[in-house]
N, CA, C and O of each residue as an XYZ file, in Angstrom:
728
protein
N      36.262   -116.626    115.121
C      35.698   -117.383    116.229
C      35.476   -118.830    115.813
O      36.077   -119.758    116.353
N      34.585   -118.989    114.826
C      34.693   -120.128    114.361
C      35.794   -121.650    113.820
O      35.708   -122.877    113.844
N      36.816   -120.553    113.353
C      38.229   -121.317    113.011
C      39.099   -121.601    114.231
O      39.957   -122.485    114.221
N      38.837   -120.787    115.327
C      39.301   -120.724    116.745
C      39.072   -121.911    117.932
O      39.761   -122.192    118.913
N      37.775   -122.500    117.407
C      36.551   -123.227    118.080
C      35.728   -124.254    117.362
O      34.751   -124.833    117.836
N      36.194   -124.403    116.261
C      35.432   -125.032    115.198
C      34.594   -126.419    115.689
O      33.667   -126.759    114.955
N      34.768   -126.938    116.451
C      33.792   -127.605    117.183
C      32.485   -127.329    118.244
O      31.662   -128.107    118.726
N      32.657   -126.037    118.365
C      31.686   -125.247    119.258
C      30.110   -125.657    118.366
O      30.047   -125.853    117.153
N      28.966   -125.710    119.311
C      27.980   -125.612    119.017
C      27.144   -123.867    118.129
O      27.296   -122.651    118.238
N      26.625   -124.449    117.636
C      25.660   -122.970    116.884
C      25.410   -121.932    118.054
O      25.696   -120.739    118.155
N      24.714   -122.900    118.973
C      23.976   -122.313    120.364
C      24.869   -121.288    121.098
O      24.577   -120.136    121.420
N      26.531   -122.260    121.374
C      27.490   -121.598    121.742
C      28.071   -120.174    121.106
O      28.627   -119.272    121.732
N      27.765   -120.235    119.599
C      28.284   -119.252    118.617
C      27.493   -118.051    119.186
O      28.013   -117.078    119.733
N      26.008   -118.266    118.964
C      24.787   -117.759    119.393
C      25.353   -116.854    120.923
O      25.038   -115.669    120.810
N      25.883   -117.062    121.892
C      25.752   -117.239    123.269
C      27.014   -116.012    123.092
O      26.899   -114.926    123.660
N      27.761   -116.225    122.555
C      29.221   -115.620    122.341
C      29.361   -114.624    121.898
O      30.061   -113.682    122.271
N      28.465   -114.778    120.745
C      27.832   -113.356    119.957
C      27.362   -112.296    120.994
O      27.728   -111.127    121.119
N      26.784   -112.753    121.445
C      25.406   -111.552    122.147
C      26.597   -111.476    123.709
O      26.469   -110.564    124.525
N      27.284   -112.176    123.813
C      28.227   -111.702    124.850
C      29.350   -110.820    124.518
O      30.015   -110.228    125.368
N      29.501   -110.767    123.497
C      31.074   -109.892    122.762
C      30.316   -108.354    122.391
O      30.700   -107.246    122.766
N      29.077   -108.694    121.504
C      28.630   -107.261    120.944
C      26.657   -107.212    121.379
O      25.849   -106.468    120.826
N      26.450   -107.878    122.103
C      24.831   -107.542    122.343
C      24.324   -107.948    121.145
O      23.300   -107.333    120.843
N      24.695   -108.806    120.317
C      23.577   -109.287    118.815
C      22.728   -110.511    119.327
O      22.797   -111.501    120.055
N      22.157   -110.041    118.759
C      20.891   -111.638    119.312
C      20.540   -112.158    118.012
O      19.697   -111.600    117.311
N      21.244   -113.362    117.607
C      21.339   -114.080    116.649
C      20.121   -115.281    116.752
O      19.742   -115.532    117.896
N      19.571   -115.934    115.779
C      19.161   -117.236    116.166
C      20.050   -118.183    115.516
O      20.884   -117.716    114.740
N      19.997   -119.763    115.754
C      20.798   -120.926    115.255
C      20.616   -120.348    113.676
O      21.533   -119.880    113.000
N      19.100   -120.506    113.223
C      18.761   -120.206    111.550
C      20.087   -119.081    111.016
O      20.959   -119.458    110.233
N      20.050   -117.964    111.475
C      21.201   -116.831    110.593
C      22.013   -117.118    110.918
O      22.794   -117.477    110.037
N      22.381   -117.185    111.970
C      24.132   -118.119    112.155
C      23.990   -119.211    110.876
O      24.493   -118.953    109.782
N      23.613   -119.846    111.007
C      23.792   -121.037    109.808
C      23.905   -120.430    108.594
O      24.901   -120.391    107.872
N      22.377   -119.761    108.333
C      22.090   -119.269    106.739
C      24.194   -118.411    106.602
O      25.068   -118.692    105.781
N      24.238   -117.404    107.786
C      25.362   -116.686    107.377
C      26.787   -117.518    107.185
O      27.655   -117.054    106.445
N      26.942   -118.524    107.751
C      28.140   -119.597    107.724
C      28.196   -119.916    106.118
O      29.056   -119.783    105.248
N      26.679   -120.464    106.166
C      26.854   -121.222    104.668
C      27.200   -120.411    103.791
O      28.207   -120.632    103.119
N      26.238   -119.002    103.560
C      27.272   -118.022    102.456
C      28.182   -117.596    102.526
O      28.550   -116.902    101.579
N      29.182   -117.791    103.849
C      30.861   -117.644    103.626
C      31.160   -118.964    103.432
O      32.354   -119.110    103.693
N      30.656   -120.000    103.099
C      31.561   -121.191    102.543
C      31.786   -121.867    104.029
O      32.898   -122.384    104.136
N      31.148   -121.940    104.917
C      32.017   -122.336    106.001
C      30.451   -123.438    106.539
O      29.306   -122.993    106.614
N      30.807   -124.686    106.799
C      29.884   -126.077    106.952
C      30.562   -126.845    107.884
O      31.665   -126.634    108.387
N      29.624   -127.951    108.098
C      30.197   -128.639    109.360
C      30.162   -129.825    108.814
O      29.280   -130.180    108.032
N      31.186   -130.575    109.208
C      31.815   -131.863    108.936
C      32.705   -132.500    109.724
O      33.446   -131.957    110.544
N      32.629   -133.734    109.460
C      33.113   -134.788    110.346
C      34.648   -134.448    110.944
O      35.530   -134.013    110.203
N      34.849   -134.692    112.324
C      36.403   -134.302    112.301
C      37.368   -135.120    111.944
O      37.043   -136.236    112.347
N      38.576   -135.173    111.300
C      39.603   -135.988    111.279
C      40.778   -136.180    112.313
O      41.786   -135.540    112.614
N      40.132   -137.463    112.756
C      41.019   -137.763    113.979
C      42.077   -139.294    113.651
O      41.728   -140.451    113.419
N      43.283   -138.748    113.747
C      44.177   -139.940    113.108
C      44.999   -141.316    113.994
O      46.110   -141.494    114.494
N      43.877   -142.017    113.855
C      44.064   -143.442    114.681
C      43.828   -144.706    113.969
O      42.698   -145.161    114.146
N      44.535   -145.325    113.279
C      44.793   -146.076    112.425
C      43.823   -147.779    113.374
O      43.151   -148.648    112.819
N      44.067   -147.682    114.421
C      43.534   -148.965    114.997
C      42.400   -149.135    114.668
O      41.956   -150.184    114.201
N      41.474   -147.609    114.972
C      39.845   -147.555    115.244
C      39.530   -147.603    113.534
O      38.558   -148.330    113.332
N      39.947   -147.171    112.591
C      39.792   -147.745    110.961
C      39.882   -149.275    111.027
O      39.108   -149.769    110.207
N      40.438   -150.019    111.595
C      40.684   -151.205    111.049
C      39.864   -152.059    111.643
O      39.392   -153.079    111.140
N      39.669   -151.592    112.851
C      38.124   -152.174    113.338
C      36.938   -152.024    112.857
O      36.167   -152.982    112.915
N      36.465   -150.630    112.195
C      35.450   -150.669    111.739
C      35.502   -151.855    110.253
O      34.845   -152.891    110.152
N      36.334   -151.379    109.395
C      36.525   -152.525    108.495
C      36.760   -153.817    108.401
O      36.575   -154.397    107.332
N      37.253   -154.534    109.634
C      36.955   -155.743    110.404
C      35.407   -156.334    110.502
O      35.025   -157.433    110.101
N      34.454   -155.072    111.289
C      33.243   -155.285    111.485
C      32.344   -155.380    110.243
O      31.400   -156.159    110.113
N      32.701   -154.627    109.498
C      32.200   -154.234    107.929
C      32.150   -155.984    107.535
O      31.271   -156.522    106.862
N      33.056   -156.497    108.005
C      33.571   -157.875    106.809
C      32.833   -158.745    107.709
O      32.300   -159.733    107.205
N      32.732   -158.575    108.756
C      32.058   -159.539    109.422
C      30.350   -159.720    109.306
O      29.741   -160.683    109.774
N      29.840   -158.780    108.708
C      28.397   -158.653    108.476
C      28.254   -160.043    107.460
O      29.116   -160.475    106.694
N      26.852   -160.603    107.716
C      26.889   -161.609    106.870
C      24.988   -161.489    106.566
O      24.064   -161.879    107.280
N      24.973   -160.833    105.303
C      23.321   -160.649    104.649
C      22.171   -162.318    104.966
O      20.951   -162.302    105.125
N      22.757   -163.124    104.968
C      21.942   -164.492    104.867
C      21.845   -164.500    106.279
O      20.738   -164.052    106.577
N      22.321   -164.723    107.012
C      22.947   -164.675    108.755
C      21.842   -163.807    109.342
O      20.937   -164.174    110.091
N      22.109   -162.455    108.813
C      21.015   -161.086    109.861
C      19.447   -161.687    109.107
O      18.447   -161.704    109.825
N      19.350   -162.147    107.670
C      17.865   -162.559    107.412
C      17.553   -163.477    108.401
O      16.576   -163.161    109.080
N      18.081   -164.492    108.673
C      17.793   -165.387    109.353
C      17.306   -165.055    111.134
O      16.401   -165.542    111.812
N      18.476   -163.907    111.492
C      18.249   -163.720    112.755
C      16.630   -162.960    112.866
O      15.797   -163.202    113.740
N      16.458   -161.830    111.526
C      15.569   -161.008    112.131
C      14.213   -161.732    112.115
O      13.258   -161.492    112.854
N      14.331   -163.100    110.686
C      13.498   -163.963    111.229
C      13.029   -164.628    112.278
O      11.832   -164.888    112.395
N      14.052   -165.016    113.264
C      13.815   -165.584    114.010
C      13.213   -164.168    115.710
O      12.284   -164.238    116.515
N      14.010   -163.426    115.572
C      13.639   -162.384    116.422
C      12.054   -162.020    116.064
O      11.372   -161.489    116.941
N      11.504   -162.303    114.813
C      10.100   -161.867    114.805
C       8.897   -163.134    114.908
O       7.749   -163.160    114.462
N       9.589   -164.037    115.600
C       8.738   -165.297    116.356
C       8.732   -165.104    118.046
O       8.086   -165.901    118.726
N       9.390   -164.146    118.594
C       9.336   -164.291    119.922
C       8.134   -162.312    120.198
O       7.993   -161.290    119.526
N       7.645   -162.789    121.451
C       6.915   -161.715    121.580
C       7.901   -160.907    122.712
O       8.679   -161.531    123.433
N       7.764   -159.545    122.758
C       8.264   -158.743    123.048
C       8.545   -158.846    124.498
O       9.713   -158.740    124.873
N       7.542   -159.053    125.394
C       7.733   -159.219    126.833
C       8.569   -160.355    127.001
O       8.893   -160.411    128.187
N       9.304   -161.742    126.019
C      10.074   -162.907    126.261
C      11.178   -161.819    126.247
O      11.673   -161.551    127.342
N      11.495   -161.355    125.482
C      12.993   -160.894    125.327
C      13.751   -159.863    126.610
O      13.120   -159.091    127.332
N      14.873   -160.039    126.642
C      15.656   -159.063    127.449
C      16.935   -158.684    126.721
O      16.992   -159.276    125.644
N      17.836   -158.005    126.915
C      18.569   -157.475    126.228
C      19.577   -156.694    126.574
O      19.585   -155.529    126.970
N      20.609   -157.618    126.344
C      22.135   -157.582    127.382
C      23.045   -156.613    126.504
O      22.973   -156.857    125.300
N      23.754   -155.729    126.804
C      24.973   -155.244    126.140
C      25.569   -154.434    127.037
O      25.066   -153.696    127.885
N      27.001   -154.706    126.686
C      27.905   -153.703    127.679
C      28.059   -152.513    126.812
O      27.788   -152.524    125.611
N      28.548   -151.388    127.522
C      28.953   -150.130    127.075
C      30.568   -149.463    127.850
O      30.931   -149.574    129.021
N      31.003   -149.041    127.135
C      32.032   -148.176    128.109
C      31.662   -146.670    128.044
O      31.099   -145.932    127.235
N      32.287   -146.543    129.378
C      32.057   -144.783    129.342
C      33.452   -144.157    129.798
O      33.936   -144.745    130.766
N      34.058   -143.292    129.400
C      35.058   -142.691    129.981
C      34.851   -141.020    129.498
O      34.045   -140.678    128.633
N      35.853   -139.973    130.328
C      35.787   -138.660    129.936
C      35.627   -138.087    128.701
O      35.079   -137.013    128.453
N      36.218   -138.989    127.816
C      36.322   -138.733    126.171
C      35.069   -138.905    125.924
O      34.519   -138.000    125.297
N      34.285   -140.046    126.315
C      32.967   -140.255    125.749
C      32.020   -139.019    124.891
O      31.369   -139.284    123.881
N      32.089   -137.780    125.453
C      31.813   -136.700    124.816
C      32.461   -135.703    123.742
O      32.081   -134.619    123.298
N      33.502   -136.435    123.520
C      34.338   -135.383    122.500
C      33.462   -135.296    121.511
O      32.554   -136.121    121.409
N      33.651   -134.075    120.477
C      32.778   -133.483    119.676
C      33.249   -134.036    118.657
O      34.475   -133.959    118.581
N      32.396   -134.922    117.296
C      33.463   -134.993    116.462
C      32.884   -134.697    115.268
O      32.810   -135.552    114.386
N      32.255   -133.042    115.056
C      31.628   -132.441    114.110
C      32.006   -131.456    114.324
O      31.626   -131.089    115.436
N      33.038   -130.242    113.472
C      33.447   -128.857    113.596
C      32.999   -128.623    112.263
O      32.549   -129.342    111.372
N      33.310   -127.135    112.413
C      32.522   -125.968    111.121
C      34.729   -125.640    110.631
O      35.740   -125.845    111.303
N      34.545   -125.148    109.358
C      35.271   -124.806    108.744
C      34.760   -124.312    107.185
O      33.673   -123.773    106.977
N      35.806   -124.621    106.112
C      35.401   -123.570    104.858
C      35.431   -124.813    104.362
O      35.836   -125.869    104.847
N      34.830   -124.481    103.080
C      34.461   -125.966    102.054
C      35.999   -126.190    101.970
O      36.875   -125.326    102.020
N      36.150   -127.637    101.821
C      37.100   -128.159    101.154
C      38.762   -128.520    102.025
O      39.782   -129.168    101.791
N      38.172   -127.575    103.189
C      39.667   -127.631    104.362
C      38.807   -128.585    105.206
O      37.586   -128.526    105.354
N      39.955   -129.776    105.908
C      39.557   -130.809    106.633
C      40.409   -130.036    107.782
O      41.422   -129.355    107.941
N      39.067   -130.729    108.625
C      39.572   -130.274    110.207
C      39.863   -131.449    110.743
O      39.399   -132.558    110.478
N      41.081   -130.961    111.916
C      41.989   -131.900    112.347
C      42.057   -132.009    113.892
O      42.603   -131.248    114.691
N      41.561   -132.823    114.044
C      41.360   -132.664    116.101
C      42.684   -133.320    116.467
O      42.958   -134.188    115.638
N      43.605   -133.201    117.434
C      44.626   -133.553    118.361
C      43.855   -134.330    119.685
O      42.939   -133.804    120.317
N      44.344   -135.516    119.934
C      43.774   -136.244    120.973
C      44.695   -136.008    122.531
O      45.854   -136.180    122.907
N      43.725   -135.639    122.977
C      44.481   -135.115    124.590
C      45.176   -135.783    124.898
O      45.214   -136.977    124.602
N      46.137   -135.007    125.787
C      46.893   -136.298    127.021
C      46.215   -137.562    127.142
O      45.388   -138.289    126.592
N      47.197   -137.435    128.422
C      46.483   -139.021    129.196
C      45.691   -139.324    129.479
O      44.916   -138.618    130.125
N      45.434   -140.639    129.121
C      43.857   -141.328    129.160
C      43.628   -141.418    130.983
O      44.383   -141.507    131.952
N      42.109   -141.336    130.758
C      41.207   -141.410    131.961
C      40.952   -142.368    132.043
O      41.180   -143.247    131.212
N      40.081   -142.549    133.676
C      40.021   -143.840    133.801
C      38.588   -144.372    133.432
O      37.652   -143.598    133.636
N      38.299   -145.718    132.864
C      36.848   -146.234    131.828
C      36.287   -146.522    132.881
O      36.802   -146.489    133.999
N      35.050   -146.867    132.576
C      33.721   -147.351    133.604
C      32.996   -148.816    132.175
O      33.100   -148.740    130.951
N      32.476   -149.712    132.827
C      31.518   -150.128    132.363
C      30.527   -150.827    132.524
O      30.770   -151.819    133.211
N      29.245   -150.718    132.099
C      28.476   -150.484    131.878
C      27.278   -151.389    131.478
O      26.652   -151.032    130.480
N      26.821   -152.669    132.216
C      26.376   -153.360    131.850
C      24.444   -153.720    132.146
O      24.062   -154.172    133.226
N      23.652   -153.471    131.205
C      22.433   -153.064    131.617
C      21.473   -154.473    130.775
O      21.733   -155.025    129.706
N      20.725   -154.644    131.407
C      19.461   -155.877    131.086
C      18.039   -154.977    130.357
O      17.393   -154.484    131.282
N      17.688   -154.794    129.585
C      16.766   -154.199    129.051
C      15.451   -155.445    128.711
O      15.672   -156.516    128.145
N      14.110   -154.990    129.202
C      13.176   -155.584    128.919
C      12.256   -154.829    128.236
O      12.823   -153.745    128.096
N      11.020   -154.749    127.656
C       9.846   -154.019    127.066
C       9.301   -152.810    128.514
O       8.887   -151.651    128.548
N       9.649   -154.063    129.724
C       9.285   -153.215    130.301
C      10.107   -152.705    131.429
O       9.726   -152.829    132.593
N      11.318   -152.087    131.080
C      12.595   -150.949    131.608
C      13.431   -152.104    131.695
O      13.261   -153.197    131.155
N      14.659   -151.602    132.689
C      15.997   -152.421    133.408
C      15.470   -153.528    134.273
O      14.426   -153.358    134.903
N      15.914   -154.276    134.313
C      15.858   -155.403    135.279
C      17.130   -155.230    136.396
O      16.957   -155.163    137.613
N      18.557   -155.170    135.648
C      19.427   -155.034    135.991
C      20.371   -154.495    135.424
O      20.844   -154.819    134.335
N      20.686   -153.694    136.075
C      22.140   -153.166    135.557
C      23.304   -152.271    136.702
O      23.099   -151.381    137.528
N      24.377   -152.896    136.334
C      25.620   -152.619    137.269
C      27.038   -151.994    136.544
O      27.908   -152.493    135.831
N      26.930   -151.380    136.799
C      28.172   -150.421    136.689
C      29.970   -151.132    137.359
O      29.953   -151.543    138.519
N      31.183   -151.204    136.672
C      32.560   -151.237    137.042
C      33.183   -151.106    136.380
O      33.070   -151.192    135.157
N      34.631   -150.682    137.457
C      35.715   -149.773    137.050
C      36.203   -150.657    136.504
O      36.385   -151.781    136.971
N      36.545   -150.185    135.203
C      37.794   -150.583    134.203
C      36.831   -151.632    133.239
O      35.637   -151.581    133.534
N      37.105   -152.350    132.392
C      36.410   -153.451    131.072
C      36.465   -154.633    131.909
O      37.278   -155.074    132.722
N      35.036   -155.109    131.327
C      34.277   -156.369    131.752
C      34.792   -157.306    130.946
O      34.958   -157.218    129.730
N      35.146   -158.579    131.944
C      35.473   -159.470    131.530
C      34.467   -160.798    131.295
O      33.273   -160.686    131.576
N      34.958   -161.949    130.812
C      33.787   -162.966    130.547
C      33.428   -163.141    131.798
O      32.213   -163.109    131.999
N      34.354   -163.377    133.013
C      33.863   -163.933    134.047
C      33.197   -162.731    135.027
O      32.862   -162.945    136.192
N      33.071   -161.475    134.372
C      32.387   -160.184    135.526
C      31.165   -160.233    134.322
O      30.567   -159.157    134.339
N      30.746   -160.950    133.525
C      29.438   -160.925    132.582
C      28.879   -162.072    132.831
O      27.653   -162.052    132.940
N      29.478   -163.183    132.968
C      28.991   -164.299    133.131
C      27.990   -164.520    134.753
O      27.098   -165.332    134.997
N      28.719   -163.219    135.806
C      28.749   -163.659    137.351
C      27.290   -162.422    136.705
O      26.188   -162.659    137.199
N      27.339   -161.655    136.050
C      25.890   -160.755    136.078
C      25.130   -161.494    135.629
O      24.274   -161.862    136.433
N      25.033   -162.057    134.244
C      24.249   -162.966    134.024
C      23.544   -163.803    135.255
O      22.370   -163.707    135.613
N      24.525   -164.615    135.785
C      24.083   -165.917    136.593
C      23.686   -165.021    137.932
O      22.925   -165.881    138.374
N      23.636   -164.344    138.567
C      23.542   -163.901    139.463
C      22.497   -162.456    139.629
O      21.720   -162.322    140.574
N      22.681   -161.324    138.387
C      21.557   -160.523    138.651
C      20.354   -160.446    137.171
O      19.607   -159.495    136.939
N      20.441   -161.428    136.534
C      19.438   -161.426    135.249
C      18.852   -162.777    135.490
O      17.682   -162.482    135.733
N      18.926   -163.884    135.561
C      18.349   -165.044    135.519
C      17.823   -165.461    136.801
O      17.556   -166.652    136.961
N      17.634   -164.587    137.777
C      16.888   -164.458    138.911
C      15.781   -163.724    138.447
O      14.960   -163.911    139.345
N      15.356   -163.154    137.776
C      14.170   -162.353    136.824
C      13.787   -162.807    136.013
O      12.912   -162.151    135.448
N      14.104   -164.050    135.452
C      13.470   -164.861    133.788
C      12.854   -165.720    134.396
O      12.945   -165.742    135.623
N      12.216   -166.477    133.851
C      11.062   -167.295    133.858
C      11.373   -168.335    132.498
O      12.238   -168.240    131.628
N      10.136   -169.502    132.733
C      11.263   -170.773    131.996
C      10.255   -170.052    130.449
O       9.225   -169.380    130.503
N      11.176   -170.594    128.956
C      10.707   -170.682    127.797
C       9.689   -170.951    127.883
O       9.695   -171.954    128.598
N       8.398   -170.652    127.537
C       8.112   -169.369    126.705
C       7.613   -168.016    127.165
O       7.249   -167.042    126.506
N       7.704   -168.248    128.696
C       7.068   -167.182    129.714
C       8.005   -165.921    129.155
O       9.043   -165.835    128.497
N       6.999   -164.916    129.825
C       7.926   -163.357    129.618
C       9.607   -163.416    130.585
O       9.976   -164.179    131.478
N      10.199   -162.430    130.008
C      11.675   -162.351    130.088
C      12.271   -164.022    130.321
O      12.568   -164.668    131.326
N      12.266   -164.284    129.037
C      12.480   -166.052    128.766
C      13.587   -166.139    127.629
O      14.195   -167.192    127.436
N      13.794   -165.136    126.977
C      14.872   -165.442    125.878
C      15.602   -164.040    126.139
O      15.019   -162.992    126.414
N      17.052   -164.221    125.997
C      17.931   -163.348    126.419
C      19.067   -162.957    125.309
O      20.012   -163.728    125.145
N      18.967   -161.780    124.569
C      19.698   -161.453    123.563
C      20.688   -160.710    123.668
O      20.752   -159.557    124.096
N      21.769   -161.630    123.120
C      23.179   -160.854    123.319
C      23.850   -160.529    121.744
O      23.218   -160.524    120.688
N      25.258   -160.272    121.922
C      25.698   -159.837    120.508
C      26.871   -160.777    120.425
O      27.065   -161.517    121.389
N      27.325   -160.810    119.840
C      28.058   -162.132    119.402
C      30.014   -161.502    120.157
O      30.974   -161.679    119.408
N      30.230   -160.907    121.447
C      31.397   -160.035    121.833
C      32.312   -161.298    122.343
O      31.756   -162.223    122.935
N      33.187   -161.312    122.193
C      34.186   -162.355    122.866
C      33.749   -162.832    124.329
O      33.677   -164.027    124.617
N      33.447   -161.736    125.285
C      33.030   -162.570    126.641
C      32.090   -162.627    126.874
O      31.589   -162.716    127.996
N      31.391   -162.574    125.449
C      29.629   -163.659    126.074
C      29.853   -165.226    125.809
O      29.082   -166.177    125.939
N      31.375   -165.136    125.332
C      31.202   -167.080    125.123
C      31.854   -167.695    126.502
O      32.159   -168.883    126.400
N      32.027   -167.293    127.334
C      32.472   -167.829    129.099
C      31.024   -168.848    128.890
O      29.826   -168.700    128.647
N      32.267   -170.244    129.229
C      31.244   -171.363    129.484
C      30.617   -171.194    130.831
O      31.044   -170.213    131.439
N      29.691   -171.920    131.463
C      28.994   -171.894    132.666
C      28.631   -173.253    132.885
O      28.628   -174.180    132.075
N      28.175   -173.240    134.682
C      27.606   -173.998    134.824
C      26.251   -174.171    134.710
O      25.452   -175.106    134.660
N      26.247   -173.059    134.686
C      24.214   -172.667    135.206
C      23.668   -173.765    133.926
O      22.465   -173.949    133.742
């Protein structure tokens, strides 16, 4: 079952069990019993050469003097100034599992489905105290569908420096640099 499903949850194992033969297992002996057949859960290997080279891109881009400086400066503003912009994508994949059970020492190998679905994203204003704004569209945000949220559903809610929701923190993504007029 496990080598069959190896991404299945404990819970699921649990659920499957007591549906095949009436055993009523908990997560604990399922586990304790996995581990003394050699069989653990580990990361899946999924083979996409792009998504490696990005993370190691990002890796290089970290800069130790740079983040001292920022978290310095992030710990001069009080909590109610700040708001806090980031996009997200969401698509069907968003949930793929990417932790299966197997035997020590064998790497598990996930196959990436067909054809891609269609993305959503995802753009939300976070303050101390909840959303201010946030709007949802089909397909990836561009500078000028971030720039028109900005100018249009976040800076109708700020107030001038040093009042609350007065400083607005973004991440350094290609289309937060869309010049403006505002």
């Amino acid at each position: 079952m496990v080598f069959c499903v190896p991404e299945a949850y404990l819970e699921e194992y649990c659920a499957h069990i007591y549906d095949l033969f009436k055993l009523t297992l908990t997560k604990g002996q399922l586990s304790k019993f996995l581990k003394e057949e050699g069989i653990n859960k580990k990361k899946v290997h999924i083979s996409i050469t792009h998504l490696n080279m990005q993370i190691q891109k990002e890796a290089r881009e970290r800069d130790p003097i740079l983040r001292g400086w920022w978290l310095q400066k992030l710990g001069g503003w009080r909590a109610e100034q700040l708001i806090f912009l980031d996009e997200s994508g969401i698509n069907p994949r968003t949930t793929d599992r990417t932790d299966a059970w197997s035997k020590k020492g064998k790497v598990v190998r996930s196959k990436v489905p067909g054809p891609r679905r269609e993305n959503f994203s995802v753009l939300p204003a976070l303050t101390v105290d909840g959303y201010i704004a946030c709007n949802i569209y089909q397909g990836a945000v561009n500078g000028e569908l971030f720039k028109d949220f900005v100018e249009f559903d976040v800076l109708p809610h700020c107030t001038p420096y040093p009042g609350p929701k007065s400083v607005i923190i973004l991440d350094n993504a290609a289309i937060h640099n869309v010049q403006s007029t505002v």
